[in-house]
C-alpha positions as CSV (number, residue, x, y, z in Angstrom):
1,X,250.0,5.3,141.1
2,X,253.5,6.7,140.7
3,X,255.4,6.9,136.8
4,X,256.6,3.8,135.8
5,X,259.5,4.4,134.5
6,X,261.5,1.3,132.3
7,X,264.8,1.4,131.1
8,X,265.0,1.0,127.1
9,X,268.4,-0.4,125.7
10,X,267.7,1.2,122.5
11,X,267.9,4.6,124.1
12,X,269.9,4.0,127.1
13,X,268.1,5.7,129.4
14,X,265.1,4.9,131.4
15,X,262.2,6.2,130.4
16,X,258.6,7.1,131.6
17,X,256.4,4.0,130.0
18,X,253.8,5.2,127.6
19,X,252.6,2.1,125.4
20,X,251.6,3.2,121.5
21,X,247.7,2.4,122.5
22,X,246.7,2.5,126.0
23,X,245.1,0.6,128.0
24,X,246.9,-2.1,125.6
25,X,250.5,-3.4,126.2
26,X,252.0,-5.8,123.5
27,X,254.7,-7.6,124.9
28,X,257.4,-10.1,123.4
29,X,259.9,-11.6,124.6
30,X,261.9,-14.5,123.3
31,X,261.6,-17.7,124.7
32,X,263.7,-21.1,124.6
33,X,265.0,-23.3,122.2
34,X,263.9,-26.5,122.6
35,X,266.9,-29.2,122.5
36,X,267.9,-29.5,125.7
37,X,266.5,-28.8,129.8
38,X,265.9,-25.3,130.9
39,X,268.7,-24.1,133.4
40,X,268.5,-21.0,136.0
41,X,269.4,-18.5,133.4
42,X,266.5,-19.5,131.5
43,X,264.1,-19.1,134.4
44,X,265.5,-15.5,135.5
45,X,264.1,-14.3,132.1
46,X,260.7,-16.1,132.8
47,X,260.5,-14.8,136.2
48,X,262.0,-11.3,135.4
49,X,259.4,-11.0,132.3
50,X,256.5,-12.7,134.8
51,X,257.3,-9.9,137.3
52,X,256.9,-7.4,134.6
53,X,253.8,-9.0,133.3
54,X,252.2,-8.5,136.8
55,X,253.5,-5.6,137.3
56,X,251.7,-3.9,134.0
57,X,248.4,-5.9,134.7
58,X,248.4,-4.2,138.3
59,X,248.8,-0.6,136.9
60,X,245.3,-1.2,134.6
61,X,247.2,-2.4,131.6
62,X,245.4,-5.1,129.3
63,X,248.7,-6.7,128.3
64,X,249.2,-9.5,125.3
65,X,252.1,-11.2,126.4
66,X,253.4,-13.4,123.6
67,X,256.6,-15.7,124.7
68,X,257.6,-17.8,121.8
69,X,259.1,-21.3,121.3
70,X,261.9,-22.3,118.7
71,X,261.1,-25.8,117.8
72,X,263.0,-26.7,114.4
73,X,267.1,-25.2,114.7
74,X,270.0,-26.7,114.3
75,X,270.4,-27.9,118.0
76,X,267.1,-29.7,117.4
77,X,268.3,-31.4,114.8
78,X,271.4,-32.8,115.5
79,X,270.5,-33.9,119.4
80,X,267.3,-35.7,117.1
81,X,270.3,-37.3,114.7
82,X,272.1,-38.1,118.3
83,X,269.4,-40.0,119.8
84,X,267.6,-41.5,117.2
85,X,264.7,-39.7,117.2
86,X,262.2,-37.4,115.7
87,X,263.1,-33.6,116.0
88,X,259.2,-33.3,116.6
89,X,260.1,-35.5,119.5
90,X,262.9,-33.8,120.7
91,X,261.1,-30.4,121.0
92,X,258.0,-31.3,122.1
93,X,259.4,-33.1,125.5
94,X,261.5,-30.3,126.4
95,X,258.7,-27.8,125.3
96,X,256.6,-29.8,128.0
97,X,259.2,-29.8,130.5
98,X,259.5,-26.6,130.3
99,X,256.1,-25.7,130.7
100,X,255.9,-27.8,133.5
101,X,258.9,-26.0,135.1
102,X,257.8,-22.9,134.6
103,X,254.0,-23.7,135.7
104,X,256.0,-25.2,139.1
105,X,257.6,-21.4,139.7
106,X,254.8,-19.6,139.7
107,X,255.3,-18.2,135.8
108,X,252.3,-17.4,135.1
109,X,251.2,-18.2,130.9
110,X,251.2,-16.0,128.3
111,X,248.7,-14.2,126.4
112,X,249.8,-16.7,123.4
113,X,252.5,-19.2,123.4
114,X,253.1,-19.7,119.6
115,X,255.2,-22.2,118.0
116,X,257.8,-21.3,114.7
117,X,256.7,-24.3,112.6
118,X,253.1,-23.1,113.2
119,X,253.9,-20.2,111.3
120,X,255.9,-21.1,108.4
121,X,253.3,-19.4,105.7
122,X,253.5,-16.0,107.7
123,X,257.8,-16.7,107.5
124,X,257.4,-16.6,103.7
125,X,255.1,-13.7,103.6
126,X,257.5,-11.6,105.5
127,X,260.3,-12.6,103.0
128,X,258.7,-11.8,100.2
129,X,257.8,-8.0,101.5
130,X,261.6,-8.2,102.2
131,X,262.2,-9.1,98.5
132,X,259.8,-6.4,97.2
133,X,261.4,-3.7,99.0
134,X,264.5,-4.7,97.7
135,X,266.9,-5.4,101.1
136,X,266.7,-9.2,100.7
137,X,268.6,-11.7,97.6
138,X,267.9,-14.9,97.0
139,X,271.1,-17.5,96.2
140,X,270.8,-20.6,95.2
141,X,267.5,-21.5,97.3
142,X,268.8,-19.3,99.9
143,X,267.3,-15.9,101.1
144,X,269.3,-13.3,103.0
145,X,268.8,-10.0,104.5
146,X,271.1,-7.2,102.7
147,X,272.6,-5.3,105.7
148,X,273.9,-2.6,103.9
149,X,270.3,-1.9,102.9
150,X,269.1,-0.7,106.2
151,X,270.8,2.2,107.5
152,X,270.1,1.9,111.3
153,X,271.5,-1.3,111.1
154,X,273.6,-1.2,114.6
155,X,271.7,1.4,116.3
156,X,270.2,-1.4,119.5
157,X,273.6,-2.7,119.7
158,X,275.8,0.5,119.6
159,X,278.5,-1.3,117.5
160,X,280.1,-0.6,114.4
161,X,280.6,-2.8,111.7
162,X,283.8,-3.9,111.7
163,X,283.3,-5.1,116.2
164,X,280.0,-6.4,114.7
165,X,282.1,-8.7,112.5
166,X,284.5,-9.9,115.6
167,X,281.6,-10.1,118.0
168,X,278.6,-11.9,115.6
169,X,278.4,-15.6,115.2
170,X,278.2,-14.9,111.5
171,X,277.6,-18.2,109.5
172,X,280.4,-19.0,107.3
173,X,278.7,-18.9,103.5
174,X,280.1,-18.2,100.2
175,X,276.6,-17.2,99.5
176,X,276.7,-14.0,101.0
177,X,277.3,-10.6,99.5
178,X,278.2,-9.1,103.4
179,X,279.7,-11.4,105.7
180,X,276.8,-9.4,108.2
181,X,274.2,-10.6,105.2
182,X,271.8,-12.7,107.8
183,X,269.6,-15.8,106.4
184,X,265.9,-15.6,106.4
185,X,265.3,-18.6,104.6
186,X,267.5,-21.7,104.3
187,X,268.1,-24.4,101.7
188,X,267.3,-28.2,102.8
189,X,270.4,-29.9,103.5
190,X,269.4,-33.7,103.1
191,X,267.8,-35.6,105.6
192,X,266.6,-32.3,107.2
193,X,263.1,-31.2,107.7
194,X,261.7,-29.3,105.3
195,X,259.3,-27.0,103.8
196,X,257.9,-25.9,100.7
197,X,258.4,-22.4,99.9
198,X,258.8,-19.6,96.3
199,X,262.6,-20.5,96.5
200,X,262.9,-24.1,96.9
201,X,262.7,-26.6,100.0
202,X,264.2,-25.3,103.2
203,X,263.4,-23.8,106.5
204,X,263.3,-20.4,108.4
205,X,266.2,-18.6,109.7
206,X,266.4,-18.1,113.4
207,X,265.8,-14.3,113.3
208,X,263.0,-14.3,110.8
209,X,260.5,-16.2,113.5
210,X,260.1,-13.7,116.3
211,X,259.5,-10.7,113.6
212,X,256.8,-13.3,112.1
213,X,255.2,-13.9,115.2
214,X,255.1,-10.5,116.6
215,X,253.9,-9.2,113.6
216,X,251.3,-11.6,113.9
217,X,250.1,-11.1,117.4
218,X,251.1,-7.8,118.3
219,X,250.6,-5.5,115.3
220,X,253.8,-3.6,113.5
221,X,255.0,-1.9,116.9
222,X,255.5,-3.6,119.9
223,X,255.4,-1.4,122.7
224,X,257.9,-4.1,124.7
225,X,260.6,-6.6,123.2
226,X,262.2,-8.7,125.8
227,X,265.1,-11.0,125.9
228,X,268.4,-11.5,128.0
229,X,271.5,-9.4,127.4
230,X,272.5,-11.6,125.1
231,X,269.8,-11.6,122.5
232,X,270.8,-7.8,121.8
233,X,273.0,-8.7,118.7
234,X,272.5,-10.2,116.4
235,X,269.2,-11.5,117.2
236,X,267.4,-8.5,118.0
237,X,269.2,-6.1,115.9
238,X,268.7,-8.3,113.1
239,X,264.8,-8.5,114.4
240,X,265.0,-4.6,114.2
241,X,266.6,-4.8,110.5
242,X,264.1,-7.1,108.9
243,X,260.6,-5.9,110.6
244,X,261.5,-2.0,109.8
245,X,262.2,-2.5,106.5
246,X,259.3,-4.7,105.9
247,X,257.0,-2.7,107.5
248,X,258.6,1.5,107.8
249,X,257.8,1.4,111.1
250,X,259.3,1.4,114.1
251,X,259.5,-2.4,115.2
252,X,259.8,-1.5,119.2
253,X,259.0,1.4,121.5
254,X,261.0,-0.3,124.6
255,X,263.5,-2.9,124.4
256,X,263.8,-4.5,127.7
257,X,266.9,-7.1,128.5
258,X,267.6,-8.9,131.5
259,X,271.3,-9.6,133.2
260,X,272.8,-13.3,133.1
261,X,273.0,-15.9,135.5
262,X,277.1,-16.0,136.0
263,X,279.1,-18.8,137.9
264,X,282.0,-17.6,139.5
265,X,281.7,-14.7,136.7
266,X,281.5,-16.5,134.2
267,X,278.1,-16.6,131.9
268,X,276.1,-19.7,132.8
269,X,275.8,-22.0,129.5
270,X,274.9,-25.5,128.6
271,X,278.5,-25.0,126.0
272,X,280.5,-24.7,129.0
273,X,278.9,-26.8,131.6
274,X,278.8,-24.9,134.1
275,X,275.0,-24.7,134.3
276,X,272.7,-25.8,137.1
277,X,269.3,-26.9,135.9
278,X,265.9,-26.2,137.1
279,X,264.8,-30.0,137.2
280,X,267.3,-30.3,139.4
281,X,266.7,-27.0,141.8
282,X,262.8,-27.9,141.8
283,X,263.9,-30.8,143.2
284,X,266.0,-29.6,146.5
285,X,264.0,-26.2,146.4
286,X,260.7,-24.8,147.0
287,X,259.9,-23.3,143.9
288,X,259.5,-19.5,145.8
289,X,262.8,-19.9,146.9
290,X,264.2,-20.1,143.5
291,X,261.9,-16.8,142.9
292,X,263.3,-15.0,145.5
293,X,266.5,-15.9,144.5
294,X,266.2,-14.4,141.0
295,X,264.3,-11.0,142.6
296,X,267.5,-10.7,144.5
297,X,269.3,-8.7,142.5
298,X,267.7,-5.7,140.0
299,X,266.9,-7.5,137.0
300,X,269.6,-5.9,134.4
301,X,272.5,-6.8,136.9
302,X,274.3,-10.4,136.7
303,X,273.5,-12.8,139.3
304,X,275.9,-14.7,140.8
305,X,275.0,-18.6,141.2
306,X,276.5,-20.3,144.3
307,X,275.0,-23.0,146.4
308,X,275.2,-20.1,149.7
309,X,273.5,-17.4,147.8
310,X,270.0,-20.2,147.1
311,X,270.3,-21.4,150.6
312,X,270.1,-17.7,152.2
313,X,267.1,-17.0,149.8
314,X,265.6,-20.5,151.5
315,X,266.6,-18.8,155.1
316,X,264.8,-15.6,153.8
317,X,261.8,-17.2,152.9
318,X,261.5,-19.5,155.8
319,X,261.5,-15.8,157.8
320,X,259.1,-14.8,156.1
321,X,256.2,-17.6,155.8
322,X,257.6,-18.2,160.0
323,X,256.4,-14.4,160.4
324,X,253.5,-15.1,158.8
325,X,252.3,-18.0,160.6
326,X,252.4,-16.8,163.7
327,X,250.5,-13.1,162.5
328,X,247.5,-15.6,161.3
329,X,247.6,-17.2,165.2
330,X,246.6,-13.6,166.6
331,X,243.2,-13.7,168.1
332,X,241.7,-11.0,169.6
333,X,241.1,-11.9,173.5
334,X,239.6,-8.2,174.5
335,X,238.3,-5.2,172.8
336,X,240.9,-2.4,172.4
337,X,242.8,0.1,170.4
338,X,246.5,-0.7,169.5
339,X,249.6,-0.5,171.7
340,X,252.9,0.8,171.1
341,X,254.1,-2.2,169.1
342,X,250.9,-1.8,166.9
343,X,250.9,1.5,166.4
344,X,254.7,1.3,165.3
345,X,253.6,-1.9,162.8
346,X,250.2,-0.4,161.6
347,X,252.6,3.2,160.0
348,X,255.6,0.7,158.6
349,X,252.4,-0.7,157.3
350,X,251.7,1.9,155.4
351,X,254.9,3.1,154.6
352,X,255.5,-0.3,153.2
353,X,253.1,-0.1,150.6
354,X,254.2,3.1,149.1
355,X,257.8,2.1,149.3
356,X,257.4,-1.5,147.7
357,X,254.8,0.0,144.8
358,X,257.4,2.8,144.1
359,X,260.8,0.3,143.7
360,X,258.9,-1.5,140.9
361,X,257.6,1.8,139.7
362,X,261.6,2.7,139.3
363,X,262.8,-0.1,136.6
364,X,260.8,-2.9,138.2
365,X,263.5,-2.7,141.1
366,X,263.0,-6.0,142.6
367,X,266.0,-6.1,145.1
368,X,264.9,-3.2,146.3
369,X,261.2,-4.4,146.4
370,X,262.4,-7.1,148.5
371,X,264.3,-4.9,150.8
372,X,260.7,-3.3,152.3
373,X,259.3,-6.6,152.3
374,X,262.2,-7.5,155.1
375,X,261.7,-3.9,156.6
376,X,258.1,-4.9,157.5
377,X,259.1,-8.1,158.2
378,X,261.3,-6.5,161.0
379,X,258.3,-4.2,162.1
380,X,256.0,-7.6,162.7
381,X,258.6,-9.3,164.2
382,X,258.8,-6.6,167.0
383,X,255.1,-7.2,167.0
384,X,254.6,-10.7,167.8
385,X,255.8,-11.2,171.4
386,X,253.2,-8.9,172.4
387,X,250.7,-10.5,170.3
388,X,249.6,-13.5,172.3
389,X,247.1,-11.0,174.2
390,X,246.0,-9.0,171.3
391,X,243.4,-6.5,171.4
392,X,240.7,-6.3,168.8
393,X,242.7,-3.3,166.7
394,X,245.6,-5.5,166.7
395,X,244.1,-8.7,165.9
396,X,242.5,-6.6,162.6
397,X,246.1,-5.3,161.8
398,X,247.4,-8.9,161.9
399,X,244.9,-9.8,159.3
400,X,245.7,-6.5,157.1
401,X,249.2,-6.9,157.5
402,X,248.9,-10.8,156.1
403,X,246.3,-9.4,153.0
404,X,249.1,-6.5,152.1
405,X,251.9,-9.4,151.7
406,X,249.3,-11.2,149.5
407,X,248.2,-8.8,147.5
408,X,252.1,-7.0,146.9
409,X,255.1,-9.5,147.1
410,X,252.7,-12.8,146.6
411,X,251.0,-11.2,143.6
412,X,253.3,-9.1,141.8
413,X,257.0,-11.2,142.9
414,X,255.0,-14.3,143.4
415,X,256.7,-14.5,147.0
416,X,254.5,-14.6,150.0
417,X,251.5,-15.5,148.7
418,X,250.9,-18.8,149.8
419,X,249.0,-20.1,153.3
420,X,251.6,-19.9,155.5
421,X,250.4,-22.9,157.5
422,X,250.5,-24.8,154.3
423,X,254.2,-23.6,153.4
424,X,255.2,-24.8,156.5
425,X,253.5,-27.5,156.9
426,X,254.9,-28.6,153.5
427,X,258.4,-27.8,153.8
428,X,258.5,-29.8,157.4
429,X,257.2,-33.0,155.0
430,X,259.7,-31.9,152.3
431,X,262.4,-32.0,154.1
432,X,261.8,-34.3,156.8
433,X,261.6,-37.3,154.2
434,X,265.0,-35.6,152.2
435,X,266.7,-36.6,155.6
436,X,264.6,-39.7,156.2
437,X,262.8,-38.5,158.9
438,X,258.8,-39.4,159.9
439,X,257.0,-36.7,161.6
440,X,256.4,-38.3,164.4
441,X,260.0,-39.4,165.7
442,X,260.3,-35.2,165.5
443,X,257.1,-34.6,167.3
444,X,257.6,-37.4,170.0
445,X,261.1,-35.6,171.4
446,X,259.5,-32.3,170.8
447,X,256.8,-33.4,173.4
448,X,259.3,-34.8,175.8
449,X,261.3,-32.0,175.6
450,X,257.8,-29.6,176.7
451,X,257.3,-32.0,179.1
452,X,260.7,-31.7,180.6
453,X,260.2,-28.1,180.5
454,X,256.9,-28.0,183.1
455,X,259.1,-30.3,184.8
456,X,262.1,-28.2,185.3
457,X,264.4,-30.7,184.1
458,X,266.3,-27.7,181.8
459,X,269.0,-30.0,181.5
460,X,267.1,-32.7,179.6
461,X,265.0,-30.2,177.5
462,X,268.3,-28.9,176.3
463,X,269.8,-32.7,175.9
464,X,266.8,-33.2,173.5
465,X,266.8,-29.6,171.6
466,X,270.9,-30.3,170.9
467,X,269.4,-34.0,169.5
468,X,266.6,-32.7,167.2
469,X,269.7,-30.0,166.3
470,X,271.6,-33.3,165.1
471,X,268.4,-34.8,163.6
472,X,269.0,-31.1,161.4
473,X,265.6,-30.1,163.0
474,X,265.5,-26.2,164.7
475,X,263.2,-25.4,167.7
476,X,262.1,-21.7,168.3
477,X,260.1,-21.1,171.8
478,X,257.6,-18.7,171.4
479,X,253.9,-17.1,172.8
480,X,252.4,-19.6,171.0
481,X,254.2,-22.9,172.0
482,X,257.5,-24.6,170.5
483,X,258.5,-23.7,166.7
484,X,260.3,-26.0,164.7
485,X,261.5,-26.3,160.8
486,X,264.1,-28.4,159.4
487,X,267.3,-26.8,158.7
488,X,267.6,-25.4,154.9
């Protein structure tokens, strides 16, 4: 197995991976709010993190993956106040949508999945160590966490105070002593939820959760802390602040943040409405297209979001499981050694796998990952034509070839893995009834048109392929008889 090597934020650098306690991995990364439906940028965390997940499991690590769920914040509250209902109500549906969205992409779950109201007595613990030591105040009911009390304060972010004061969304308070000053425990405003705590009625601040929870499930260090770019301040720095002086320790070995889904540049955001939910791409998408999508590009660059960009990913991937398809229709029809085409496909076979282990290996390089995926792809499409008359060696190679896109891309990117007859089969149904189309009014003018064919009549064959063409539906002749998908 080659170096992993992961690129820390706190360091700037990327670095050769070497978690505190081997085999053992403890990962967090921050999950969602629950107030509202996940959107794109939401599930490139999930599926970046995913990838990473896999990845660590397949180099012998015994990883506790811990995502975490906000379910009481001020978001929750007021769209509960908004509605007219509960804001257990409110964050358990879009918890479960969620889950079901994610589930639907392929995310595989985590280790633990823990909720912040589940652990409200482990929120007051942490604030009273913070107390003891002497970095947190308490003000009228309210706790905060004295910034001026931990020197490294800054040190993820690379700012100094006075951008951190220009670029925080620093809660306006009286309270404070430091406009930085963060809450870790909250006063009950009325009609709010509440709970009991050493300094009155109130709730956790947002920050104070994920130390709580990490603390809980992954021990004093975590060896990774994930999160989009956008988490870096103030939520993780302030996660930094709170769990080091709590604890001496340091809080993370390797801080891991992924790029932001952009539109037209611009950071994709439920605040400016310019988001495109998941709901709503599960339901014009195959869920792997959406994958590949994300994989696209390496995982700390922006992505891009236009309507072009998911459609060539659903191009890509209809390549792909088409490739497929027709390597699991080789049959061996006479003993033999491999031919030209084989021998060619059986060493970018085994080029392939060094290649694709070694992107991931180099900052879980995804895009790049991809690219040798498409290089094979390349390889077996030279391949095929050939096929039909395959000798024993290259019948064997066909299978290897469809196990080694199984066991790489379809277990570790979580594209390629399925039956290919089953993709296809399923995205002919898919999109067949999107346009209104049965099966059978496709397959009837697909058989005329073969029968044409013996028939010589080129004129009508072509009549009827420029028809189905209208109908949105593409026919590809090949070895194995007439190929046909509806258009993406």
């Amino acid at each position: 197995m080659p170096e992993f090597r992961l690129y820390n934020t706190l360091t700037r650098s990327k670095e050769v991976f070497e978690p505190l306690s081997p085999p053992r991995v403890n990962m967090y990364v921050c999950g969602i709010t629950a107030y509202d439906e996940a959107h794109l940028g939401h599930a490139r965390a999930a599926v970046v993190f995913d990838v990473l997940y896999r990845f660590l499991r397949y180099l012998g690590y015994r990883v506790v993956y811990v995502r975490n769920y906000t379910d009481i914040d001020d978001k929750i509250i007021n769209r509960a106040l908004r509605e007219g209902r509960s804001w257990q109500e409110i964050a358990e549906q879009y918890i479960r949508e969620y889950q079901e969205e994610m589930a639907a992409l392929g995310v595989l779950k985590p280790t633990h999945e823990p909720r912040a109201t589940e652990h409200i007595p482990e929120m007051i613990a942490l604030v009273e160590r913070l107390l003891a030591r002497g970095v947190a105040y308490v003000v009228d009911g309210e706790v905060y966490f004295a910034v001026e009390k931990f020197p490294g304060y800054g040190k993820l972010s690379g700012r100094r105070p006075e951008d951190m004061l220009a670029g925080a969304r620093v809660e306006v308070s009286e309270k404070k002593r430091n406009p930085l000053d963060f809450a870790l425990w909250k006063a009950a405003k009325p009609g709010e939820p509440f709970w009991d705590s050493p300094w009155g009625p109130g709730r956790p601040g947002w920050h104070l959760e994920c130390s709580a929870m990490s603390l809980k499930y992954c021990g004093e260090t975590l060896d990774i802390h994930g999160g989009g770019l956008d988490l870096i301040f103030p939520h993780h720095e302030n996660e930094i602040a709170q769990s080091e002086a709590a604890t001496g320790k340091p809080f993370v070995r390797y801080f891991v943040h992924n790029g932001l889904i952009t539109v037209n540049g611009e950071k994709m955001a439920k605040s400016l409405g310019n988001y495109v939910s998941v709901k709503e791409l599960l339901s014009r998408y195959h869920p792997e297209t959406i994958r590949l999508f994300l994989l696209t590009k390496h995982y700390r660059s922006p992505l891009d979001y236009t309507e072009q960009a998911i459609k060539e990913a659903e191009k890509a991937l209809y390549g792909l499981y088409g490739s497929l398809y027709f390597l699991q229709r080789i049959k061996s029809v006479r003993e033999g050694e491999l031919r030209k085409g084989g021998r060619r496909l059986a060493q970018a076979l085994e080029t392939f796998q060094e290649r694709f282990v070694a992107a991931l290996a180099d900052d879980l390089n995804t895009a790049v990952a991809l690219g040798e995926v498409f290089n094979l792809l390349s390889e077996v499409n030279r391949f095929l034509p050939a096929a039909r008359e395959a000798t024993s060696a290259e019948a064997q190679l066909a299978t290897e070839v469809l196990r080694v896109i199984k066991d790489l891309p379809g277990a570790l990117l979580g594209v390629g893995g399925a039956d290919p007859e089953s993709f296809i089969q399923g995205e002919r149904e898919r999109k067949l009834a999107r346009r209104g189309l049965s099966r059978r009014e496709v397959e009837e003018r697909l058989q005329a048109r073969e029968e044409a064919r013996k028939a010589r009549d080129f004129a009508r064959a072509d009549a009827l392929r420029e028809e189905l063409l209208r109908l949105g539906v593409e026919v590809r002749d090949t070895p194995w008889g007439p190929f046909w998908m509806v258009e993406a």
